[in-house]
C-alpha positions in Angstrom: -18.2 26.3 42.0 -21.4 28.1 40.9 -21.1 28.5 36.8 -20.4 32.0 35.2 -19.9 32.9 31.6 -16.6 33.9 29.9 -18.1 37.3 29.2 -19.0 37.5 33.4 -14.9 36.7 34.1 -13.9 39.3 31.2 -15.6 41.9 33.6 -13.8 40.6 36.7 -10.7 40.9 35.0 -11.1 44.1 33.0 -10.0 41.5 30.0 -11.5 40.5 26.4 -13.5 37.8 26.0 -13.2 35.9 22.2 -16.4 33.9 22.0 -18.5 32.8 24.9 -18.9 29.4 27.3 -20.3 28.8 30.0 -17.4 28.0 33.3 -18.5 25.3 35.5 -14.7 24.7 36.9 -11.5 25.9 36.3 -7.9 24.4 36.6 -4.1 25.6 36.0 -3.5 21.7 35.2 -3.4 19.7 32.7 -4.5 16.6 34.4 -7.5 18.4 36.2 -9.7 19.2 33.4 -13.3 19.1 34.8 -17.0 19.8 33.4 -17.1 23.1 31.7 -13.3 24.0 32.6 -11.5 27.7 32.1 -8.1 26.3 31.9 -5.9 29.4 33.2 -2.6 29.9 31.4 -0.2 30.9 34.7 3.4 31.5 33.8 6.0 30.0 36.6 9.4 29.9 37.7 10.2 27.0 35.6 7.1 26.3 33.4 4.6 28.6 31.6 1.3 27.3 31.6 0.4 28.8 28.3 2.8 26.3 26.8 0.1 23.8 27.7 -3.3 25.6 26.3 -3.1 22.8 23.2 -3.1 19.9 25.9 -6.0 21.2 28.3 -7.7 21.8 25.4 -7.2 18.2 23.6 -8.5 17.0 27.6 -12.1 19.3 27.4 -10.7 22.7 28.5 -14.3 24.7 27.2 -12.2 27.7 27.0 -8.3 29.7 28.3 -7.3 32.3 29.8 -4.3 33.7 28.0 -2.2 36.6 28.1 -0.7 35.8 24.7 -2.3 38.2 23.0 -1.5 37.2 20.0 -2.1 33.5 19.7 -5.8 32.3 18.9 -7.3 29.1 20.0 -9.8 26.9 19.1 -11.7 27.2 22.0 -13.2 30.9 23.5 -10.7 32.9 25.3 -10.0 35.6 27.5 -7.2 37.5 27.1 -5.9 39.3 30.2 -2.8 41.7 31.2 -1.4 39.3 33.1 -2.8 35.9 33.6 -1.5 36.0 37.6 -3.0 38.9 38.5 -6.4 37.5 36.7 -6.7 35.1 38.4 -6.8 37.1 42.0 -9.2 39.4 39.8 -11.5 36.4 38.9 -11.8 35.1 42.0 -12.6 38.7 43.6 -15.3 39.2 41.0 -16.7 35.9 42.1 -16.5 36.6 46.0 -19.1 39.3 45.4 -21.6 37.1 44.4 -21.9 36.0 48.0 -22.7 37.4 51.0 -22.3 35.1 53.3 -19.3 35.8 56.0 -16.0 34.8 55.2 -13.0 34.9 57.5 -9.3 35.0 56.8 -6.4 33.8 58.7 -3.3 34.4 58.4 0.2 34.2 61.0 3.7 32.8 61.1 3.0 29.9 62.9 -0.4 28.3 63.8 -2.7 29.4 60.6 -3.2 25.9 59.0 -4.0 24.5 62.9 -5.9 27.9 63.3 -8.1 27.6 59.5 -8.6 23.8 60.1 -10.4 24.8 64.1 -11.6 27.5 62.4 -13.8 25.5 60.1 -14.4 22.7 62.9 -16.3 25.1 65.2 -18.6 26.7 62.3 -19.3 23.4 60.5 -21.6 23.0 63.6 -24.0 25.4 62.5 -22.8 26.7 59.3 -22.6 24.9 55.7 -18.9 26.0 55.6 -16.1 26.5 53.0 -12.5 26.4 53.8 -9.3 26.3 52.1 -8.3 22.5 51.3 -4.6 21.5 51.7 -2.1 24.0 51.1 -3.5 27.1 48.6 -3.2 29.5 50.6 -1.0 32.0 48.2 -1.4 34.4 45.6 -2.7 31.1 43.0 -4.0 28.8 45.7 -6.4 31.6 47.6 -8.1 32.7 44.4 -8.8 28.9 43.9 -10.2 28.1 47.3 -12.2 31.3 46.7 -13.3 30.2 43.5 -15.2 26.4 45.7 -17.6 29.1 47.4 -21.2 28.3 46.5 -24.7 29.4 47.2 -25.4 26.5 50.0 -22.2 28.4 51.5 -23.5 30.0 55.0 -19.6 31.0 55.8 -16.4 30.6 54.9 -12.6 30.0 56.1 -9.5 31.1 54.1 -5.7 30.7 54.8 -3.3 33.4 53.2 0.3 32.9 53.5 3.1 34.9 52.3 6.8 35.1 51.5 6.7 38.8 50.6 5.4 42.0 51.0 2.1 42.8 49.1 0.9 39.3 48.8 -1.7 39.4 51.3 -3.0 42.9 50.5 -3.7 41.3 46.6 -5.6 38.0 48.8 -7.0 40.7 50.9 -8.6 42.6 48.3 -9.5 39.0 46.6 -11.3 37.4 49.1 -12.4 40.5 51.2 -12.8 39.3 54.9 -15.5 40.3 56.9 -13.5 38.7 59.5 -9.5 38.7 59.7 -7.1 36.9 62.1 -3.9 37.1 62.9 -2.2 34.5 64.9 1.5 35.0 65.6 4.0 36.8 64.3 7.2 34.4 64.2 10.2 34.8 61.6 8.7 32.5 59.0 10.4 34.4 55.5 12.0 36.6 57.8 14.9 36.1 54.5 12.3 38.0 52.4 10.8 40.6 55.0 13.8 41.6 57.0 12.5 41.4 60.4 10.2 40.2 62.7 8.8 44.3 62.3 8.6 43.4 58.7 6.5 40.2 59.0 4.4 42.2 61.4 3.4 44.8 58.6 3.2 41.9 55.8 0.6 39.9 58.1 -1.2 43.0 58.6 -2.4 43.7 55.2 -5.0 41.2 55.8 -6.6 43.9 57.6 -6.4 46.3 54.6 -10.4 47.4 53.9 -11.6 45.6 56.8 -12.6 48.5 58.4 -14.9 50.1 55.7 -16.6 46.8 55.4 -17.2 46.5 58.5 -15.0 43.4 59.6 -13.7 42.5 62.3 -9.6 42.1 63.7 -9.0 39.0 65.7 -5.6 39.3 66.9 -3.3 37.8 69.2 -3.1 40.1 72.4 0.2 37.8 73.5 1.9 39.1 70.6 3.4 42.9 72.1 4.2 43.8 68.1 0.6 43.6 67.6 -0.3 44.4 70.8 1.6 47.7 70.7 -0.1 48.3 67.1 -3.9 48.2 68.9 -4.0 51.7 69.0 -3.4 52.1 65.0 -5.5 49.4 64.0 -9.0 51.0 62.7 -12.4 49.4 63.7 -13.8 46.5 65.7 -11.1 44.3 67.3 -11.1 41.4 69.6 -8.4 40.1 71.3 -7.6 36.6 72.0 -4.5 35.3 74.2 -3.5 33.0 76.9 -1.2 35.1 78.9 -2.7 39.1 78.5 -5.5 39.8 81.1 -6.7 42.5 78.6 -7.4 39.9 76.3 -11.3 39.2 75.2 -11.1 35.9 75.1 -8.6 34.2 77.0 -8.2 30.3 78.4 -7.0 29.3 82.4 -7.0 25.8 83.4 -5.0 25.0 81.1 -3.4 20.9 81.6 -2.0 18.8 79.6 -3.6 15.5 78.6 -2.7 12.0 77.2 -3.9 12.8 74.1 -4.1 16.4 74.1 -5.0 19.2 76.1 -8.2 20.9 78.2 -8.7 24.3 79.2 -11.4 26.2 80.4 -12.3 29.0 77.8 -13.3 32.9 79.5 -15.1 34.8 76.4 -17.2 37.8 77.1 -20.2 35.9 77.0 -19.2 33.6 79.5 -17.3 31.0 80.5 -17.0 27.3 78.9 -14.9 24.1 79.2 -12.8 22.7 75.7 -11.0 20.1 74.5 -8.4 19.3 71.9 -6.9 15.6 70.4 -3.8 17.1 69.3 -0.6 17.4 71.5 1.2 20.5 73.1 -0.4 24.2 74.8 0.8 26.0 72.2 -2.4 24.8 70.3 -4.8 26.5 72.7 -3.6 29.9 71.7 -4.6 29.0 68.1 -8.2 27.0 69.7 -8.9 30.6 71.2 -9.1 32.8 67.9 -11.6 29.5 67.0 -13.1 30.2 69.6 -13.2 34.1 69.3 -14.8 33.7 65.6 -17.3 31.6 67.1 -18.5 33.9 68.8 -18.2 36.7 67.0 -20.9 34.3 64.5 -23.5 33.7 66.9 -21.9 30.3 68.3 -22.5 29.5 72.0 -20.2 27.5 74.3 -21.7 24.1 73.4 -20.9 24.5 69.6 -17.4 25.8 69.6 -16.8 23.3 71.8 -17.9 20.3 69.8 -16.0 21.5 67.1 -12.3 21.7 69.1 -13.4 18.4 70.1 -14.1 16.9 66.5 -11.0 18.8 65.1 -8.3 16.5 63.7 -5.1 18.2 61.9 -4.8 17.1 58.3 -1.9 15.2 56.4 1.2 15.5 58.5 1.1 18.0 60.8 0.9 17.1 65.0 0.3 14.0 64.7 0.8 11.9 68.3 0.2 8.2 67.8 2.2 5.3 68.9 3.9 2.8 66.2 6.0 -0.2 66.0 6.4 0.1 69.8 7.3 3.8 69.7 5.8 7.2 70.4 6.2 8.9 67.4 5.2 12.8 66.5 5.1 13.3 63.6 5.2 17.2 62.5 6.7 17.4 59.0 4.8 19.7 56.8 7.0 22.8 57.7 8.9 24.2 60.3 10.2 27.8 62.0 11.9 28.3 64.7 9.0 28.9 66.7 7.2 25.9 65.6 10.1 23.9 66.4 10.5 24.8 69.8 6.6 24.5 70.4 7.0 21.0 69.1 10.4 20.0 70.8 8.1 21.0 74.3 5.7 18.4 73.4 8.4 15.7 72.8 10.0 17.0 76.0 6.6 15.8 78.0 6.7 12.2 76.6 8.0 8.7 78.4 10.8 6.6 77.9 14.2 8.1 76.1 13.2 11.4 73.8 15.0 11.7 70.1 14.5 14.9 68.7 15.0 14.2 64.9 15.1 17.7 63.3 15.8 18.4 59.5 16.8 22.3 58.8 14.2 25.2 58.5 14.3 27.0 55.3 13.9 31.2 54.1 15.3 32.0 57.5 18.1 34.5 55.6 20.7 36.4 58.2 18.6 34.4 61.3 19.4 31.0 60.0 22.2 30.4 62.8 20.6 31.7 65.5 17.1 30.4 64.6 18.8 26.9 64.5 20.8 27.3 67.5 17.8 28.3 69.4 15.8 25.0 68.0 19.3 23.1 69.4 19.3 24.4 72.3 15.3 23.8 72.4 16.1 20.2 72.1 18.8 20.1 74.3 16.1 20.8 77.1 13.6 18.7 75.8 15.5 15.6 74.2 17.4 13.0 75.7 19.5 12.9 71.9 19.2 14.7 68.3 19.6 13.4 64.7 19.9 16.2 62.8 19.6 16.4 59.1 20.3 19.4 56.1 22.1 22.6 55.5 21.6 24.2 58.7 22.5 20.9 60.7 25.6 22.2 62.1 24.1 25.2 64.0 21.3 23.5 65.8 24.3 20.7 67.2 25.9 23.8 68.3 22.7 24.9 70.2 22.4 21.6 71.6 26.0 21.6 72.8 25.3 25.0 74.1 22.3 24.2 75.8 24.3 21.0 77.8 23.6 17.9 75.7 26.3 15.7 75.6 28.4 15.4 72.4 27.6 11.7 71.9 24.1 12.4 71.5 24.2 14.6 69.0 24.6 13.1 65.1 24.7 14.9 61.8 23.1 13.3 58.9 23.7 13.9 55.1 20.9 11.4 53.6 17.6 10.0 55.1 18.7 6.6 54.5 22.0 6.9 56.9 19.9 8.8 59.5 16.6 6.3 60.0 19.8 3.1 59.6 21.3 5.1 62.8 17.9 5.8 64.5 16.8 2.2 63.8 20.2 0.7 65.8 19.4 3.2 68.9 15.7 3.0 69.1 14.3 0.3 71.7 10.1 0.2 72.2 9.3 2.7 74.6 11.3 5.4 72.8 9.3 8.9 71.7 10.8 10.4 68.9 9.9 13.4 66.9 10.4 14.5 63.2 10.1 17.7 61.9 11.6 20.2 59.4 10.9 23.0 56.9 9.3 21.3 53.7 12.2 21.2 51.5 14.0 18.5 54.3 11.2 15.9 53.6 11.5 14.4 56.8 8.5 12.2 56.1 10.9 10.6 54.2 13.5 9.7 57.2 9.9 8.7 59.4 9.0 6.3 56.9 12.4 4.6 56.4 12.8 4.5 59.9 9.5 2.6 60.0 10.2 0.8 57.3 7.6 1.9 55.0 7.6 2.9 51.8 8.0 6.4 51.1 
């Protein structure tokens, strides 16, 4: 982060500075007081960070953001409306310090894969800053925003969401030049009503594009964006692996041993890529990669080195072989669409296929369906599924509906009892696959199963 002074953030945030310091980094915890730190006092669903100001400042916090506005501290402060909002305001009045391009991604499925290409392809020409991990909301965006530096030639953001508005305040944070949209799924569909919904949620990252300047990269396979093209003001390109109207598009594509190759069709020509992570589905999110690329000045050459050096981070589509089995590991999240897209990967694997699925999460009136249609997924792609969490009892119904036989299919109420079962079935040779929303852990069921610790 580039230093600012306390005064500098009061104008971001239309707040009042007490004092002055000088902000080399800033942290909403505790235990990650740096150099110079603006500790930010953020008020949760279970803790309020202002209950903490005495702490970060006992551990060097140079000065706090507060919307106590009548407490005083030892340290300079800034007192703010609303210490949440503030923080989307800090981090927007720090993003205009730079002019180098920066591109946001957002989707329902595919954004993390999507941010992580993103970054691959430009690191080959550009010093480039993306998000790290998982801030990509309303706290976690203004705090990838906030690692920009001078050195910076572009930069890669992830929004998510769970509710309308959230991406119109990241919008308006980090203001895009560029802005992509990857899928529109039924990811929070609980919060947004319907797929139509999510479609006009995921669109606010396209809210000021237009009189910037920026650009739309949007998925031309996706017919409730596709419909929208019309409505959608300035510069668009199109990406896709199944519209012939897209800009850039793939053919050729196969499946390999350890991932897939495709020949990539952009309007500057044509170009052959290839990625070390397993199923097709990831080739619609290599092509809006591939369509930033380009839109930046990269040729063929480039954006293909950087598919090729792309590696997904912590566990997420991860192929490898273990202990004698195939194991793909995909437990970060999960949707319905994800899990279908990952249940066709397992589907394309040797020896006997367990599909071991833990429930997906913020589905709302769509939870049965969505879980019947990830049974009945695995009933076409698995030889047998262990099935684990709330929503257990509607993805065995999909698998019974989609013809697996009623032996095969097992309900689990704990991790332990589930990898115990999966151990005694098992024999080398086996694939298996693990996956879930968040909240199931299923890392947890992988590990025991492996006999690791967890």
């Amino acid at each position: 982060m580039e230093k600012f002074t306390l005064s500098e953030a009061a104008a971001w945030t239309s707040g009042r500075a007490v004092g002055e310091a000088e902000i080399a980094s800033v942290s909403k915890n505790t235990d990650e007081i740096g150099e110079g730190c603006l500790f930010l006092g953020i008020k949760g669903e279970r803790f309020d960070g202002h209950d903490f100001i005495p702490k970060a400042i006992e551990n060097g916090a140079v000065a706090v953001m507060s919307h106590r506005k009548d407490e005083t501290y030892p340290v300079p402060a800034l007192y703010v409306d609303d210490t949440r909002q503030a923080i989307l305001d800090l981090a927007g009045g720090y993003r205009d310090q730079f002019e180098c391009p920066v591109v946001a991604i957002t989707g329902s499925v595919g954004k993390t894969t999507t941010r992580g290409m993103t970054a691959s392809v430009l690191s080959q020409r550009y010093d480039t800053c993306a998000t790290k991990g998982n801030l990509n909301n309303q706290l976690g965006l203004p705090l990838s925003v906030l690692t920009l530096e001078h050195h910076h030639d572009a930069a890669v953001f992830e929004m998510g969401m769970s509710g309308f508005g959230e991406i119109a305040s990241m919008a308006d944070c980090a203001k895009p030049n560029i802005a992509v949209i990857t899928t529109i799924g039924t990811s929070h569909i609980e919060f947004l009503g319907s797929r139509e919904g999510i479609c006009r949620a995921k669109m606010e990252i396209l809210l000021g594009l237009a009189a910037r300047g920026g650009i739309a990269v949007l998925n031309g396979d996706e017919p409730l964006l596709w419909d929208k093209r019309d409505e959608i003001f300035g510069r668009k390109i199109w990406f896709g692996t199944e519209n012939p109207d897209c800009d850039v598009r793939a053919k050729d594509i196969v499946q390999t041993e350890d991932g897939v190759k495709f020949t990539s069709v952009t309007p500057d020509g044509e170009f052959a890529a290839q990625l070390h992570l397993p199923g097709t589905h990831n080739v619609g999110n290599a092509l809006a990669a591939i369509a930033v690329g380009f839109l930046l000045g990269l040729d063929g050459e480039e954006i293909a080195a950087g598919l090729d050096a792309f590696q997904p981070e912590g566990r997420r589509q991860k192929l490898y072989a273990k202990n004698g089995f195939t194991i793909y590991e995909d437990c970060y999240n999960a949707s319905p669409d994800s899990m279908k897209a990952a249940l066709k990967v397992l589907g394309t694997q040797t020896g006997r296929r367990f599909a071991v699925l833990g429930s997906m999460l913020e589905l709302g009136d769509y939870a049965a369906e969505g879980h019947r249609e990830a049974g009945r997924a695995a009933a076409q792609n698995a030889d047998a599924a262990y099935l684990y969490g709330v929503h257990a009892s509607d993805m065995a119904e999909g698998a019974r509906e989609g013809g697996m036989k009623e032996e095969n299919i097992q309900i689990f109420d704990s991790h332990e009892a589930l990898a115990a079962a999966l151990r005694a079935a098992a024999q080398e040779g086996d694939a298996l696959l693990f996956k879930g929303s968040r909240g199931m852990r299923m890392e947890q069921a992988l590990g025991l199963f492996l006999g690791e610790e967890v």
